[in-house]
N, C-alpha and C positions, 0 to 999 in steps of 0.2 A: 749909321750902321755899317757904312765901307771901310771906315777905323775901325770899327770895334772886328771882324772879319782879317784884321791882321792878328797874325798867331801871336805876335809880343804884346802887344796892346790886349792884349785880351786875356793875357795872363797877368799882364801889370792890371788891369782894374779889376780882376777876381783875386788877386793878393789883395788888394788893397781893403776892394770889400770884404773879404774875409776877415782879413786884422781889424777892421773899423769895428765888424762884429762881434769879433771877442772881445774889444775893448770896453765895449757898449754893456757885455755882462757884468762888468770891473764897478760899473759906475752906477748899474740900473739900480742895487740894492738901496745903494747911499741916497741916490734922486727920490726912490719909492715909487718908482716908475718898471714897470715889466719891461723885462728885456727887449720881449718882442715888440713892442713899440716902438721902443729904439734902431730896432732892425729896420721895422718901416722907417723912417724916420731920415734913417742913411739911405736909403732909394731915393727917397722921395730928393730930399738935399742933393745929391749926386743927378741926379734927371733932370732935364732941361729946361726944365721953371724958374731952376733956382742958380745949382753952378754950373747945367748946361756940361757937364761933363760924359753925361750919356744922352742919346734918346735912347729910347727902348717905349714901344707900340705895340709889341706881336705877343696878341693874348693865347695867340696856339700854342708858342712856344712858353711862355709865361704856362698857362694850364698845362702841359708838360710835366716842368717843373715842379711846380704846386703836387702833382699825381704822385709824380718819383718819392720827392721828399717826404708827403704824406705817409706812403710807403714803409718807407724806414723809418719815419719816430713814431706808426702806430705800432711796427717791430720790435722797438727797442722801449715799447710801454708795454707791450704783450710779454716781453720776455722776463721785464723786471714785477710785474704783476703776479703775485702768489697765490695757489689757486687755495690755499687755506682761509684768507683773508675775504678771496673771492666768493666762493663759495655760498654764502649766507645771505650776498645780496645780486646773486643772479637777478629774483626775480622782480625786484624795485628795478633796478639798472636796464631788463629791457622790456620791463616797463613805461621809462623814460626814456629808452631809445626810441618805441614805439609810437606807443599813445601818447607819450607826449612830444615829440616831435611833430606829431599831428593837428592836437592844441593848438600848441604855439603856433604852429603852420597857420589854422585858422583862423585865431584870436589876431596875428600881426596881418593876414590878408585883410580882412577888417578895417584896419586902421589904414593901407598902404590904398585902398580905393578911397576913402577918403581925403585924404595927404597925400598921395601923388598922384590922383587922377588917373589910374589906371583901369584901363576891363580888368573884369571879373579873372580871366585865366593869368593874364599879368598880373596882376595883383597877388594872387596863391602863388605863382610862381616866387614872387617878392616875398610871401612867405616862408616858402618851401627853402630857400635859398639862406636865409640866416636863422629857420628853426630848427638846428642843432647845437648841442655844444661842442665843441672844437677841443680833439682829440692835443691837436703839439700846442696850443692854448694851457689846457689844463693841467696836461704834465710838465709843461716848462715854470705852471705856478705852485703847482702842488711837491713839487720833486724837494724834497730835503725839508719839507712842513714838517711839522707835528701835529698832522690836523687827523684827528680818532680815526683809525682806521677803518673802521667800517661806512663813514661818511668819504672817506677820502678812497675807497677802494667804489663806491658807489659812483663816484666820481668820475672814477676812472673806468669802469667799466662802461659808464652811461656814454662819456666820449669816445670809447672804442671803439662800441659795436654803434653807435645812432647816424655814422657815417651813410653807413649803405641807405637808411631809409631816405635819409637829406638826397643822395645823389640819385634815389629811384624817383622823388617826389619833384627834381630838377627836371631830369629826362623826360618825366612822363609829359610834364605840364607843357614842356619847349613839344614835344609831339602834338600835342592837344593843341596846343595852338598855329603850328605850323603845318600839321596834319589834320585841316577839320573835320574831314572821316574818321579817323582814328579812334578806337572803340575803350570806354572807361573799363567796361570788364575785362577785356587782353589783358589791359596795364596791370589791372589787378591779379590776375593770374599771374604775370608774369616777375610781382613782387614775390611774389610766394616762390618763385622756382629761383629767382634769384636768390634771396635769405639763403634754400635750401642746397645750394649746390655752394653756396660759400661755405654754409657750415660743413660740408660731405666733403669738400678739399681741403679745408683747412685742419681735417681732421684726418685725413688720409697724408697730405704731405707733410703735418707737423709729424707725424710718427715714423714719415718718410725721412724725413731729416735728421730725427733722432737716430734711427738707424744708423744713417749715413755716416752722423759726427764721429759715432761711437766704434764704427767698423772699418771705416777707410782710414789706414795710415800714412798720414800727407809725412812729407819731407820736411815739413815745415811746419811751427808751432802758430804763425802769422796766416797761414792758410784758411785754418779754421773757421776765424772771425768771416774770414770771406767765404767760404763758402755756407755757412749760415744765411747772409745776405744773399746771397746768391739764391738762397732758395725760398726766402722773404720773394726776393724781384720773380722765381718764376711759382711761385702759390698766384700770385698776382694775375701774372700775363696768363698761366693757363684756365684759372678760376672764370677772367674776365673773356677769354677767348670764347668757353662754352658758354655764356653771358650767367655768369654767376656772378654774385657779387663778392670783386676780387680785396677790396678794403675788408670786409667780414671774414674772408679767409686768412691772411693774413695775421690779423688780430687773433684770428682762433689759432691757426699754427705756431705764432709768440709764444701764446698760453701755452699750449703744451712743452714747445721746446724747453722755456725757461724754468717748469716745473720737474724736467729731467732730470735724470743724473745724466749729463753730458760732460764729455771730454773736453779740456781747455775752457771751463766754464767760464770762468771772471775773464780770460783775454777776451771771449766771445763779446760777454755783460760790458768790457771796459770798452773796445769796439765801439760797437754799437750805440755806446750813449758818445761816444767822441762825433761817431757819423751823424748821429740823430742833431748835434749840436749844430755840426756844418750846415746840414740843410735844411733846419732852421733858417740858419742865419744867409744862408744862400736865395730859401724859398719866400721869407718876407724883405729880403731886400728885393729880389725882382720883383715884388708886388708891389714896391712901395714905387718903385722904378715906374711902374706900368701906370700909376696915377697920377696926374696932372696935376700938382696945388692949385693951377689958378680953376679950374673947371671945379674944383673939389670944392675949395672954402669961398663958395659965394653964399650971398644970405639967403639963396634960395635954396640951396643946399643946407646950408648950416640950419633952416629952420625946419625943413622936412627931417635932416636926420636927426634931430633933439626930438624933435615929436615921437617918430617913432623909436628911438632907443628910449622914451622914457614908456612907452609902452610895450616894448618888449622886456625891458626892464624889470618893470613895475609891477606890473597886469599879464601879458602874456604867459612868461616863465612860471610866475609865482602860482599862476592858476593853473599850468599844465602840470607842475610840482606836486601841487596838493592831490589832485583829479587823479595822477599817476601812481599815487602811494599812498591812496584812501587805504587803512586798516593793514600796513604792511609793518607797525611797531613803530613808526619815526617821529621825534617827539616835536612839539610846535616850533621849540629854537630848531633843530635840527631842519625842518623843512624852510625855515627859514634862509639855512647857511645854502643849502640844494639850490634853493632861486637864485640866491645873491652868487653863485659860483658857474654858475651857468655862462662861464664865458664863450666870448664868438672870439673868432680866429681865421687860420688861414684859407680851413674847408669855404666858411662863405663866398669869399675872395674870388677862390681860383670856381667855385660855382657859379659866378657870377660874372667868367667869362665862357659861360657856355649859352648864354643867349647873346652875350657879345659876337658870338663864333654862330651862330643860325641866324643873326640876321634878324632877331625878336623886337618889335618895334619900340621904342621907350630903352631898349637894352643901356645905352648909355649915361639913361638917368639912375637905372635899376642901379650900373655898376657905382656910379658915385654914392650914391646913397647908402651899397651895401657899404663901401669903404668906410665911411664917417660911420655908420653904425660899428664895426666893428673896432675901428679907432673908440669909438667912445665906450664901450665895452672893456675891454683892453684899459684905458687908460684910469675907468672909474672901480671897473670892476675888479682887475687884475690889483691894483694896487692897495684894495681894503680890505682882502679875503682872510689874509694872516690875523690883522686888528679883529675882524666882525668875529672871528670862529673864538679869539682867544676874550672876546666880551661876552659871547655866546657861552663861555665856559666847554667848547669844542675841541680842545687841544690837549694832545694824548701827552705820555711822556717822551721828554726830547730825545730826537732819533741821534743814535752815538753811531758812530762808524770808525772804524779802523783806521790807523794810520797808514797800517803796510797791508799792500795785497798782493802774499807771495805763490806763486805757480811756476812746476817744474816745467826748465823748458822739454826736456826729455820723454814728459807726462806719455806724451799717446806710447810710445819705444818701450816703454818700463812696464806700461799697463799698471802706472802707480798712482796717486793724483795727491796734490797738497791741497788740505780746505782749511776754511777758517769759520768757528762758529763760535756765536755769542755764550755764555754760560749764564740760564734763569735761573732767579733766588732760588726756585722750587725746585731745582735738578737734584736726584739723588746723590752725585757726589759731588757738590757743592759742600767743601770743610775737610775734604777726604786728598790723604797727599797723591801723587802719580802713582807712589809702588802700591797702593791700598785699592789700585782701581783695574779690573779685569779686563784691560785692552788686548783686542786679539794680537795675538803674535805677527810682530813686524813692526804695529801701528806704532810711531813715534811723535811723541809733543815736542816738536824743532823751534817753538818759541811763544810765548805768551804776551799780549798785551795786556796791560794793568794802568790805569787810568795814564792812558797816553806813556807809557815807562815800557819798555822796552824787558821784559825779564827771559832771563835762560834760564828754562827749567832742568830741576835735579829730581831725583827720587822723594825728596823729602818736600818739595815744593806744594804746598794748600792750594788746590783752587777756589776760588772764591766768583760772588755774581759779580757780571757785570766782564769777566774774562773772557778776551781773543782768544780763543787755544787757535795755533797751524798746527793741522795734524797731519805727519803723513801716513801714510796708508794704502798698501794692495786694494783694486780697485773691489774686487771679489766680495772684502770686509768692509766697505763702507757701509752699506746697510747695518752690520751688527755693530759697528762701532757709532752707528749714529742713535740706534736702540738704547746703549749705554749711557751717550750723551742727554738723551731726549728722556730719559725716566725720570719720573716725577718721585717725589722725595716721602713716603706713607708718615700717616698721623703719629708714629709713633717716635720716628725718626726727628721730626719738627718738634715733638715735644722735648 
């Protein structure tokens, strides 16, 4: 650690593991291996077990870490999350945030008093600690899928908001057992105020923010993105200051922001999935860092953690899936793919050095054992989601995205904005050239994409489905020009 405390050395092994990281996305496709394994993977390998290149022990700073980065890729999944899509399955999503985080909570404390010999309060804790799904898990799996929107937005929602219940059901339990006074109904009161003043901030500062983007003219087009985040990090710190829960606001503040009309929108969106990449790649190499192999893969580990990830698996999920979404429309494959996608991730991890950090007795077995469960997750689960969903017959049509994504750099000065929107078969002027179409005065088609082809539109140019329009546009008319864009095509017109 008195190496790593040199400012050079500590810039050369965070280049290093950064590059290692990115390289590791290059390859994870081809292996059929998630990324983030591989992230772990390069910790682990780089740490002193193996090439001894680091130690690294300090689960505060590790938990830290873990906190920050969580932060920002639940940011940059709330911003890219559409509240259209969302919308329909609010109430499955936190209902699986809830009650079934709860389940599983039960169902796996269950099994971990039997297979690890734990009390009763240890034990729940052991469940509490990997009964969520893991928010930068499922969006590092699910990101660029074609898996049906409405499973894949449930998905994503369930990982978003089920954060806070996991880290209330952590705290509570380390209380409960460190504190044997300590009262089960406070805690429970006290979930309640926390939910609620996450969602009361996360809704006060996401509209905060929108304000902000739209109204303060930075000198700078690169400011933006940052000060977005900037206000990601303090939804956070003020949410969690009045003991709200700062994870649930943030996630609520994403949503709103991303659902905006906001200034510098795609620098913000390109941003943030850039940042949300790094501490990834940052947040499971220190994890993987912070684990020991030889302590990890003994056969008494290796056997406890196959037991119960095959019952968390199997059994746990499956039944908190079902129990959570009795009569909510989700068909038998569908609840199927909800179980099987239910991956764990970095939340367990870095919750799993918060009895490392109190001093919880067993905490050392807890931490190895959440690790290989979540390795095994990760490596079984993360790697068959695309195969299961597309045998399941669960796979929408394939997501197309633009080559180019152009934005002025002048945008906020000009109070003008370039957007780019997809054109649906059923748009009413879909087949109608540019001069036949009632764009408000100003609004300009500065370039078309057309199956990857590049076209410069004229007067006489057809739009057709499946076209990039960049439009520009006073910012005043983007409403009525997206009104023109977004009408649907009448029966008579079709025929």
């Amino acid at each position: 650690m008195s190496e790593l405390q040199q400012p050079d050395t500590f810039i050369l092994l965070t280049a290093v593991l950064l590059i290692l990281g990115v390289l590791t996305t290059k390859f994870s496709a081809r292996l059929g291996v998630p990324s983030l394994v591989l992230f772990m993977m390069v910790g682990m390998v780089m740490g002193s077990d193996i090439l001894g290149f680091i130690y690294f022990d300090d689960a505060s700073l590790a938990q830290m870490i873990g906190i920050l980065a969580l932060i920002i890729i639940l940011f940059e999944g709330g911003i890219q999350t559409k509240w259209s899509t969302l919308k329909p399955v609010i109430k499955p999503s936190l209902s699986l945030a809830t009650i079934g985080v709860l389940l599983t909570t039960g169902i796996v404390a269950l099994a971990a008093k039997l297979i690890l010999d734990l009390g009763w309060l240890e034990s729940i804790l052991f469940g509490a600690i990997v009964g969520s799904t893991d928010a930068a898990a499922v969006f590092a799996t699910l990101k660029g899928q074609n898996i049906k929107p409405r499973i894949g937005a449930t998905l994503e929602a369930e990982s978003g908001s089920n954060d806070p219940m996991a880290v209330f059901l952590t705290v509570a339990m380390i209380e409960l057992i460190t504190i044997p006074d300590s009262s089960v109904f406070t805690l429970i009161g006290s979930f309640f105020v926390q939910m609620g003043l996450g969602l009361l901030f996360g809704l006060v500062l996401g509209k905060l923010a929108i304000w902000g983007l739209n109204k303060i003219n930075l000198d700078s087009s690169g400011l933006y993105p940052v000060f977005a985040t900037a206000f990601a990090l303090l939804t956070y710190g003020i949410t969690d200051f009045l003991s709200g829960s700062g994870l649930l606001a943030v996630y609520v503040a994403a949503i709103l922001i991303g659902n905006a009309e906001i200034a510098y929108r795609h620098s913000i969106f390109r941003f943030s999935e850039g940042f949300a990449w790094m501490m990834q790649i940052l947040m499971f190499v220190i994890l993987g860092l912070l684990v020991f192999p030889s302590e990890l893969f003994t056969w008494d580990i290796f056997l406890k953690g196959i037991g119960l990830s095959a019952i968390l698996l199997l059994v746990a999920r499956p039944a908190a899936v079902y129990l959570s979404t009795i009569k909510m429309g989700y068909s038998h494959k569908e609840i199927i793919f909800l179980s099987w996608a239910g991956l764990k991730g970095a939340v367990p991890i870095v919750l799993a050095t918060f009895p490392l950090l109190a001093g919880v007795e067993g905490s050392d077995l807890i931490f190895n054992v959440v690790f290989f469960v979540v390795l095994t997750s990760c490596l079984i689960q993360g790697s068959t989601i695309t195969n299961l969903a597309a045998k399941l017959n669960l796979t929408g049509p394939a997501k197309t995205m633009p080559i180019h994504s152009l934005e002025l750099i002048s945008l906020g000065k000009a109070d003008a904005e370039m957007f780019e929107y997809e054109m649906q078969e059923d748009a009413a002027i879909v087949g109608k050239n540019l001069m036949e179409i009632p764009f408000p005065t100003g609004a300009l088609i500065n370039a078309i994409i057309r199956n990857g082809t590049l076209i410069t539109p004229s007067g006489n140019t057809t739009i057709q489905p499946g076209d990039f329009l960049y439009i520009l546009s006073a910012r005043k008319d983007k409403q009525q020009l997206k009104k023109i864009l977004q009408e649907k095509r009448k029966e008579t017109d079709a025929s």
